[in-house]
C-alpha positions as CSV (number, residue, x, y, z in Angstrom):
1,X,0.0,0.0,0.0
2,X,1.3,3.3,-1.3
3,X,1.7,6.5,1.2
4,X,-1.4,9.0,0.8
5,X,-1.0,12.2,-0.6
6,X,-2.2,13.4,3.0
7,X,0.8,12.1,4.4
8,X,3.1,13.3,2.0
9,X,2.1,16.8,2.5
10,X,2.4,16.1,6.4
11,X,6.4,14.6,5.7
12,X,7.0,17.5,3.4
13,X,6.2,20.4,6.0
14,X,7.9,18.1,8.6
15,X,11.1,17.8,6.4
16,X,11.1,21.2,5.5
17,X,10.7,22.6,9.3
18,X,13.4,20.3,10.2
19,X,15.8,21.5,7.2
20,X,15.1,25.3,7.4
21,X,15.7,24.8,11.7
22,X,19.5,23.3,11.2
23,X,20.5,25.4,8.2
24,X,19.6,28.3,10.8
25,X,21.4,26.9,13.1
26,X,24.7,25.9,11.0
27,X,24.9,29.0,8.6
28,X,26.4,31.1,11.3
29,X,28.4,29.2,13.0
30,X,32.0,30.0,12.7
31,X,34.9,28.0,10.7
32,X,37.3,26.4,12.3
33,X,40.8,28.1,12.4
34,X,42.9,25.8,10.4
35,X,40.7,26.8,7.3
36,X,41.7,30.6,7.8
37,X,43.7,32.6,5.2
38,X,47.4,33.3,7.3
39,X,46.6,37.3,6.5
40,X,43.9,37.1,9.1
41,X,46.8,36.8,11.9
42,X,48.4,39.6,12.0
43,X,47.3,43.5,13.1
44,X,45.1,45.5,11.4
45,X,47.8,48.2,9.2
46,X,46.8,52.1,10.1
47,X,49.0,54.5,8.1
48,X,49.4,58.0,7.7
49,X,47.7,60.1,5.1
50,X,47.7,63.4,3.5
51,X,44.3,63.2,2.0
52,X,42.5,66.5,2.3
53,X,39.1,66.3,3.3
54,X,36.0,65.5,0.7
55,X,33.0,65.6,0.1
56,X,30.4,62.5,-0.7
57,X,26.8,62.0,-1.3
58,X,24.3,59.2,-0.5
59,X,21.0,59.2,0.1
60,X,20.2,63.0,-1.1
61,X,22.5,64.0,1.7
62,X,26.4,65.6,1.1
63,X,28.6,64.4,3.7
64,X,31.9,66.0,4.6
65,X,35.0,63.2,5.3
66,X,37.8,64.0,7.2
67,X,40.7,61.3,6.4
68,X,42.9,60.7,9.8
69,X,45.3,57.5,8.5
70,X,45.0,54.9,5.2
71,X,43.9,51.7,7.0
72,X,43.9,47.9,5.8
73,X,42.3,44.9,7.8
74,X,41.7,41.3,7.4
75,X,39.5,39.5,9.3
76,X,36.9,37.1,10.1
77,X,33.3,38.8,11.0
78,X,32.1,37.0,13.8
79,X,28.6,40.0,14.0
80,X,27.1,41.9,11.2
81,X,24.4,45.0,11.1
82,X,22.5,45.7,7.9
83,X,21.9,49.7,8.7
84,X,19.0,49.1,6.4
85,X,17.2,46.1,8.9
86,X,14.2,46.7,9.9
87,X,15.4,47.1,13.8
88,X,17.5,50.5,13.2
89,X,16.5,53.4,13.7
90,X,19.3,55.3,14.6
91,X,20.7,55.5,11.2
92,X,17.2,57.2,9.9
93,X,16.6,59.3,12.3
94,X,20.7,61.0,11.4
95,X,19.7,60.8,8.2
96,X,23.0,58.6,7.8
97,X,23.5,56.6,4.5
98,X,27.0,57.1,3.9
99,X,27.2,54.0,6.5
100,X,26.3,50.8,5.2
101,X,27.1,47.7,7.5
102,X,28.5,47.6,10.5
103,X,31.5,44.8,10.8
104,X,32.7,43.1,13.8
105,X,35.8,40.9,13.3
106,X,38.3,39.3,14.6
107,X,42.4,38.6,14.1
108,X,45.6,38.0,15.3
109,X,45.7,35.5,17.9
110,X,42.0,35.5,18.6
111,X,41.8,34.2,14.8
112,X,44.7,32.1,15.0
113,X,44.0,30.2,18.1
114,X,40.1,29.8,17.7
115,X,38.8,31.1,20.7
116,X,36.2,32.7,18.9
117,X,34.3,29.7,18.7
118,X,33.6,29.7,22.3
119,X,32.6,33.1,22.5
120,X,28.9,34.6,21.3
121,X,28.6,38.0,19.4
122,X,26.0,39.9,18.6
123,X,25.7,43.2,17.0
124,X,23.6,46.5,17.7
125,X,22.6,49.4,16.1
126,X,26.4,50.9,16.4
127,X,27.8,48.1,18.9
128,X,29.0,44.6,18.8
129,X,28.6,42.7,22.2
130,X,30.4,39.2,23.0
131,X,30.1,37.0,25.9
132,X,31.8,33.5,27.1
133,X,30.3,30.6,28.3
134,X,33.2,30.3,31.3
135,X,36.2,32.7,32.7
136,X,38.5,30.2,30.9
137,X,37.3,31.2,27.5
138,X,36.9,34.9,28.5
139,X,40.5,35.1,30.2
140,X,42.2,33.6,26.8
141,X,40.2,36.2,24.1
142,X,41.9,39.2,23.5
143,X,40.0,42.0,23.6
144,X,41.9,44.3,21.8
145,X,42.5,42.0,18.6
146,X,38.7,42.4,17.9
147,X,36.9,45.3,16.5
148,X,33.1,47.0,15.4
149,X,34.0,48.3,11.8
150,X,31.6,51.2,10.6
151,X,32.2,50.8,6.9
152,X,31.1,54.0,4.5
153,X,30.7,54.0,0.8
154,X,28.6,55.9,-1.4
155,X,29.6,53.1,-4.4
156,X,26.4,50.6,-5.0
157,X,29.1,47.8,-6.1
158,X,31.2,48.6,-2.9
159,X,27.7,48.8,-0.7
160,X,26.1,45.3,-2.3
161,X,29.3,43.7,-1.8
162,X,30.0,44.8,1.9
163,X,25.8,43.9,2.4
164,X,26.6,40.1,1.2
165,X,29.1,39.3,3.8
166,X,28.0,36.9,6.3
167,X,28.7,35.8,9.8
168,X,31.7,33.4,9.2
169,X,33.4,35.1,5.9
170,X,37.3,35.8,5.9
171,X,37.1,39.8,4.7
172,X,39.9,42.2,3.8
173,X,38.9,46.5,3.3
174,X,40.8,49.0,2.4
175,X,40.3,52.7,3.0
176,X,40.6,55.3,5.3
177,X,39.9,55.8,9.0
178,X,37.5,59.3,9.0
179,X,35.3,61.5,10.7
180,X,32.4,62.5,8.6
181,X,29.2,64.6,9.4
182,X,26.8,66.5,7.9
183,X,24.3,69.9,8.1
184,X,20.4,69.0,7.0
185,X,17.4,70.5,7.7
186,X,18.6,72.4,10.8
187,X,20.4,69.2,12.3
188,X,24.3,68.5,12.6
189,X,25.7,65.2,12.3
190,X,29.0,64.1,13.4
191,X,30.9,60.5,13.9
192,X,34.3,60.1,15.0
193,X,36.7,57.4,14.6
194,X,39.4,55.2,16.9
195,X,42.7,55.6,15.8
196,X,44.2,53.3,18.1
197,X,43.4,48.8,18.7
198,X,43.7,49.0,22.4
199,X,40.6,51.0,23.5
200,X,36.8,49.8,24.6
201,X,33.9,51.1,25.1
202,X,32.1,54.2,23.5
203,X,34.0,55.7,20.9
204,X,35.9,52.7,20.5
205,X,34.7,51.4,16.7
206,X,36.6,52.4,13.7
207,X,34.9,54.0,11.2
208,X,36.6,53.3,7.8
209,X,35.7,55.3,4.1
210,X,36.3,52.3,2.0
211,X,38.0,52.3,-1.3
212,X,38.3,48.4,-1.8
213,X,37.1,45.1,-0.3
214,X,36.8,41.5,-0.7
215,X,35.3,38.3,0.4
216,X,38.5,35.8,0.5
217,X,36.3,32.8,1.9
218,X,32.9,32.4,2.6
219,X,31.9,29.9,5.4
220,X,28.3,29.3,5.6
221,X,27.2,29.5,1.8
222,X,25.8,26.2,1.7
223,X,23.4,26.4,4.9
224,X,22.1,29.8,3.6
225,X,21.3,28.0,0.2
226,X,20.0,25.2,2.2
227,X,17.7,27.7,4.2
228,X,16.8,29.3,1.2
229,X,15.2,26.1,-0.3
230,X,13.7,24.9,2.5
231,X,12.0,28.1,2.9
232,X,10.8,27.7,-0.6
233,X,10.1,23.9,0.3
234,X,7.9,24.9,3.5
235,X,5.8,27.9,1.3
236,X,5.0,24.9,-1.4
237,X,3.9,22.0,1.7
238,X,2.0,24.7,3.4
239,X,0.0,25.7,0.2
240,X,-0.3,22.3,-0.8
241,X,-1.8,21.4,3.1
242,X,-3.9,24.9,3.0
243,X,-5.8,23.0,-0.8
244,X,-5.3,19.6,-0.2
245,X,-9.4,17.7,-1.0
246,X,-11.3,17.3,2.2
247,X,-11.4,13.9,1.2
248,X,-7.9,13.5,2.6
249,X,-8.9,14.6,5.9
């Protein structure tokens, strides 16, 4: 005896809860640290500039950028903020769309050593916050070989790319460390940067123009396809359960 369409639809939306729950679960969990690129071991490079200051616009809005040093990082993005999710608010109500995505990444020995994996990030509006499980795991992280990355760009190749990172990608950006601000409609705007790897706290994000970036590796690719079609696999089974004969009740 064959299996009845009724129970086919039930296994579908079963099979597809289950998929779309541990391709959430596995498409941000981080790599493990033998699979990192060698350039994510080493310090952030901050550099002198001469740059004058410029002028950019996004959004409708002219911003004024105030280069303080060239800077070059590579690093694996434990947090991510979209400043267009749904959440912020802070970033509308500055009327700030020179800043795109907020990274938080790690390097050095934190990257080398994989302590990251026993450590949980999140990221807010303008913050990234991490936590350990133990004072083990806590006492061997460095905190100063992490860091919140405000990343500006006015450049819609530069902004889709730096939106399609993920949680778990090896990154490297190029650019400059700035100040930037603005004066509209009565309102002035202004955001510093760090200059320096070893503070905390407010104030402590650097806030980079950048000029040029790249994805080296991306980690959780196939759990974000996965989650993708199981998404698309749960929409189909739930239609199909929402028209399925009455007979089959």
């Amino acid at each position: 005896m064959g299996i009845s369409p009724h129970t086919l639809i039930r296994l579908s939306l079963l099979a597809s809860i289950l998929a779309l729950g541990v391709c959430h679960w596995f498409q941000d969990r981080l790599p493990d640290p033998r699979s990192l690129d060698s350039h994510l071991f080493v310090f952030p490079v901050q550099t002198p500039t001469t740059l004058a200051p410029f002028t950019r616009s996004a959004g409708g809005i002219t911003y004024t950028l105030t280069p303080l040093f060239e800077y070059d990082l590579y690093g694996l993005v434990v947090s991510e903020h979209d400043s267009r999710a749904f959440i912020d608010y802070l970033h509308k109500e500055s009327e700030d769309n020179l800043n795109v995505v907020d990274l938080c990444v790690a390097w050095g020995d934190d990257a080398r050593s994989g302590i990251y994996r026993q450590i949980q990030f999140s990221s807010g509006q303008f913050t990234c916050y991490f936590q350990a499980a133990d004072r083990a795991a806590m006492a061997q992280f460095d905190i100063f070989q992490i860091s919140n990355n405000h990343l500006l760009t006015e450049v819609p190749y530069l902004a889709h790319l730096l939106r399609a990172v993920h949680i778990g990608d090896q990154v490297h950006f190029h650019g400059y460390l700035v100040e930037y601000e603005h004066d509209t409609n009565g309102r002035h705007f202004h955001r510093g940067t760090s200059t320096t790897r070893f503070d905390t706290g407010d104030g402590a994000c650097e806030t980079v123009y950048v000029t040029d970036a790249q994805i080296l590796a991306s980690h959780g690719r196939f759990w974000r396809w996965g989650q993708w079609l199981a998404g698309l696999g749960l929409i189909a089974s739930s239609v199909a359960w929402l028209r399925r004969p009455a007979t089959l009740d």
